[in-house]
C-alpha positions as CSV (number, residue, x, y, z in Angstrom):
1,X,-9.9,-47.1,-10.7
2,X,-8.6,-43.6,-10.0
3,X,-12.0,-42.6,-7.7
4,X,-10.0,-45.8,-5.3
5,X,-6.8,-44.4,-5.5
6,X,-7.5,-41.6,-4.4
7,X,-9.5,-42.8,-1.5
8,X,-6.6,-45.3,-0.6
9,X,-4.3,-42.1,-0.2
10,X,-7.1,-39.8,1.5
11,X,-7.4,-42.8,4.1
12,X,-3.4,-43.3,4.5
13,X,-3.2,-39.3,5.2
14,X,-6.2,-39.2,7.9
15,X,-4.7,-42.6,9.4
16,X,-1.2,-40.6,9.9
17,X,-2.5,-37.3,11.0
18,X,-5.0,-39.1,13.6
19,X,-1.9,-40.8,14.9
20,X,0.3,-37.7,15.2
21,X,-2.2,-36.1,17.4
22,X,-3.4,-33.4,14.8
23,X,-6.6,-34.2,14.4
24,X,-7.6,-35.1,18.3
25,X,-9.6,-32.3,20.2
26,X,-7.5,-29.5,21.3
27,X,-6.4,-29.9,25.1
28,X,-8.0,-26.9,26.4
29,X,-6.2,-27.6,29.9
30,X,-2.5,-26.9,28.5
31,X,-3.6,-23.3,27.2
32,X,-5.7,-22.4,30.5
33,X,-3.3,-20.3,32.1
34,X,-0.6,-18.9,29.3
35,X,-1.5,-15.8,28.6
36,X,-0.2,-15.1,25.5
37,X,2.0,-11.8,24.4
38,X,2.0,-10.1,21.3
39,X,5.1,-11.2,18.7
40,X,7.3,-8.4,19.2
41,X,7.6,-6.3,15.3
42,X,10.9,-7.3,13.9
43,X,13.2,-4.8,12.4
44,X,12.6,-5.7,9.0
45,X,8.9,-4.3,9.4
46,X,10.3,-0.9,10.6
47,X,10.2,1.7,8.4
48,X,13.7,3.4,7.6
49,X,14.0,7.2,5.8
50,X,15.8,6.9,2.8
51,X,19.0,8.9,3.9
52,X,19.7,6.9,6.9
53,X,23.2,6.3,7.5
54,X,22.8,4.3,10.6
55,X,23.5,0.4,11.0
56,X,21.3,-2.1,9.3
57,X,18.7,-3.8,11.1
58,X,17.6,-0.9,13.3
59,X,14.5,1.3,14.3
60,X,15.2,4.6,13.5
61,X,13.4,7.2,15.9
62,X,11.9,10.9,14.3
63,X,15.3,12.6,13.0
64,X,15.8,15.6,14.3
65,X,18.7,18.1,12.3
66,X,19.6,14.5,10.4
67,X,20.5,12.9,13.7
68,X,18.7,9.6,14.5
69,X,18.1,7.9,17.7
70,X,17.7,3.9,17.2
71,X,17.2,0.3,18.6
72,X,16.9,-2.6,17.6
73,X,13.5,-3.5,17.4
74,X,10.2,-1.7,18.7
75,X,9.0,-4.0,21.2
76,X,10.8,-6.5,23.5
77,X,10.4,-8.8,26.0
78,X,11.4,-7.8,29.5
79,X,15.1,-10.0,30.0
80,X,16.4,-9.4,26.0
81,X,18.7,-7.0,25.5
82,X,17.8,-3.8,23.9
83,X,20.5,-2.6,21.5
84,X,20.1,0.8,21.2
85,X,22.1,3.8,19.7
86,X,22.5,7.7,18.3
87,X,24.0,8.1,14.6
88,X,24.6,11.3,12.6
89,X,23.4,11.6,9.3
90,X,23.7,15.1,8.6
91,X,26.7,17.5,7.4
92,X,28.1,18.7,11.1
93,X,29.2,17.2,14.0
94,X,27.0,17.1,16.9
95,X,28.2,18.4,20.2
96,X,27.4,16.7,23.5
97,X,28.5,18.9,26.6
98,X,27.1,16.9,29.0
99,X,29.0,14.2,30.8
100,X,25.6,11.9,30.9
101,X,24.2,12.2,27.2
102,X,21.7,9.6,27.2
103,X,19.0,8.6,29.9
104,X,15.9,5.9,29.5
105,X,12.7,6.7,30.9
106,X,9.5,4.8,31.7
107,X,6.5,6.7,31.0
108,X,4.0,6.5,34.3
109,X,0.4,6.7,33.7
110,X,-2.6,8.2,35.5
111,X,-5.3,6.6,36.8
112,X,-7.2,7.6,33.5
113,X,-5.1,5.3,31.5
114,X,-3.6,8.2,28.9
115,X,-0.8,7.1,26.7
116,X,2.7,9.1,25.3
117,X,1.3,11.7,23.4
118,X,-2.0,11.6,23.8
119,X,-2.9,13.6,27.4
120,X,-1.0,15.0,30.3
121,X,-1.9,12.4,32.6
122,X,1.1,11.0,33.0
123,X,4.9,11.5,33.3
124,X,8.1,10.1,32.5
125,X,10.1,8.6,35.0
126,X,13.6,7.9,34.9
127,X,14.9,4.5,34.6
128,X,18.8,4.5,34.0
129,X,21.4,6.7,32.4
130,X,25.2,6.5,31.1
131,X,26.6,7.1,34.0
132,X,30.0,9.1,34.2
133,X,31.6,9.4,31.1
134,X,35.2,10.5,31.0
135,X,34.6,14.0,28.5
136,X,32.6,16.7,29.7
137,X,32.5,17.6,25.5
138,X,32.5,15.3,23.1
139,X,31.5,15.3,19.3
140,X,29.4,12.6,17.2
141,X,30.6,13.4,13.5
142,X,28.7,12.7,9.9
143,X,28.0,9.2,9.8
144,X,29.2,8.3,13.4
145,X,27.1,6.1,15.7
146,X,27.2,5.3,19.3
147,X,25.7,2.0,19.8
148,X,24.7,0.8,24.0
149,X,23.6,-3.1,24.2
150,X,21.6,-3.0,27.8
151,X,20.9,-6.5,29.1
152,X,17.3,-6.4,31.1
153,X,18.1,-9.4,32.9
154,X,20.8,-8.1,34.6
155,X,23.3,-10.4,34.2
156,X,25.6,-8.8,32.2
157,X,25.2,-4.8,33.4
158,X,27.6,-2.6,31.1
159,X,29.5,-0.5,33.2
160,X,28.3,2.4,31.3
161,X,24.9,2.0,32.1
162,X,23.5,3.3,35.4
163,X,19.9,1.0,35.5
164,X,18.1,1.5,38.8
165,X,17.3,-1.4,41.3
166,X,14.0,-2.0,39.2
167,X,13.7,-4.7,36.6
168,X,11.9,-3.2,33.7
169,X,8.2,-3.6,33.2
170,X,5.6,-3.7,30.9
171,X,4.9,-0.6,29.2
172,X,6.7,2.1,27.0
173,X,9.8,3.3,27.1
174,X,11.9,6.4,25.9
175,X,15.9,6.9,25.2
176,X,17.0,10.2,25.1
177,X,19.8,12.0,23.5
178,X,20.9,15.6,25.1
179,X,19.8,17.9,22.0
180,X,16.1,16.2,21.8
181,X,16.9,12.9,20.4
182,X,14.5,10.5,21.3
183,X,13.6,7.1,20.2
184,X,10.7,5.0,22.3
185,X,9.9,1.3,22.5
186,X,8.5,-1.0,24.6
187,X,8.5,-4.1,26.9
188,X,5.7,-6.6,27.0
């Protein structure tokens, strides 16, 4: 009697699944022409230096002198908006003397297809920058952040950010810091 039951019930579940579509052939003609991207690496995956002072839920870059250049995430897609900041986890304050402190670049390869770090084929372009700021000096102290939110899709442009004509475009990206902050990421 069991050997029936369960037969009964294997029969009700392929009935409802064959009805729902799942177990039809796959419709090769709606997948055709998507090309699919990569899932961009959520924060949570990143890996943060024990000692880092900075806001939860960021990307720190390489620290250099306890100061960390961040974003959000590592990769996004071109029309999110990268959040992306500067925080000070060391002992001293951190002097910026120059009235545009940050700048984004685009790194520009050659034809031979070299990467960041990997050949000199290639060069980084600049992208945007902060603009005029109102100090020529100003000071990020001990556990300080600066934190920019740039919109790629334009819509909403921060008046502090300086973007070029250009949308962004696939490929990697870099924030600097005066001082030799840097943190990259990239659009897909």
């Amino acid at each position: 009697m069991k050997l029936h039951t369960y037969s009964y019930i294997a029969t009700i579940i392929l009935a409802v699944l064959a009805s729902a579509g799942c177990l039809g052939p796959a419709d090769t003609n709606l997948t055709a022409n998507v090309t699919l991207e990569p899932t961009p690496e959520p924060c949570e995956t990143c890996t943060v230096p024990e000692g880092f002072c900075g806001p939860p839920a960021v990307c720190p870059g390489e620290p250099v002198d306890g100061v960390y250049a961040f974003t959000d995430k590592n990769v996004y897609h071109i029309g999110e908006v990268v959040e992306f900041g500067i925080v000070n986890c060391g002992d001293e304050p951190v002097e910026f003397g120059s009235p545009r402190p940050w700048w984004i670049d685009r790194w520009v390869t050659n034809e031979s297809g070299c990467m960041p770090g990997n050949c000199t084929g290639g060069t980084w372009e600049l992208v945007g920058n902060a603009g005029c700021a109102p100090t020529v000096v100003c000071f990020l102290d001990p556990g300080e952040n600066w934190t920019v939110r740039w919109d790629t899709s334009g819509a909403n442009q921060s008046e502090t950010i300086d973007m070029g004509a250009d949308n962004p475009t696939p490929g990697i990206y870099c924030i600097w810091y005066e001082g030799g902050y840097a943190k990259e990421f990239e659009f897909v």
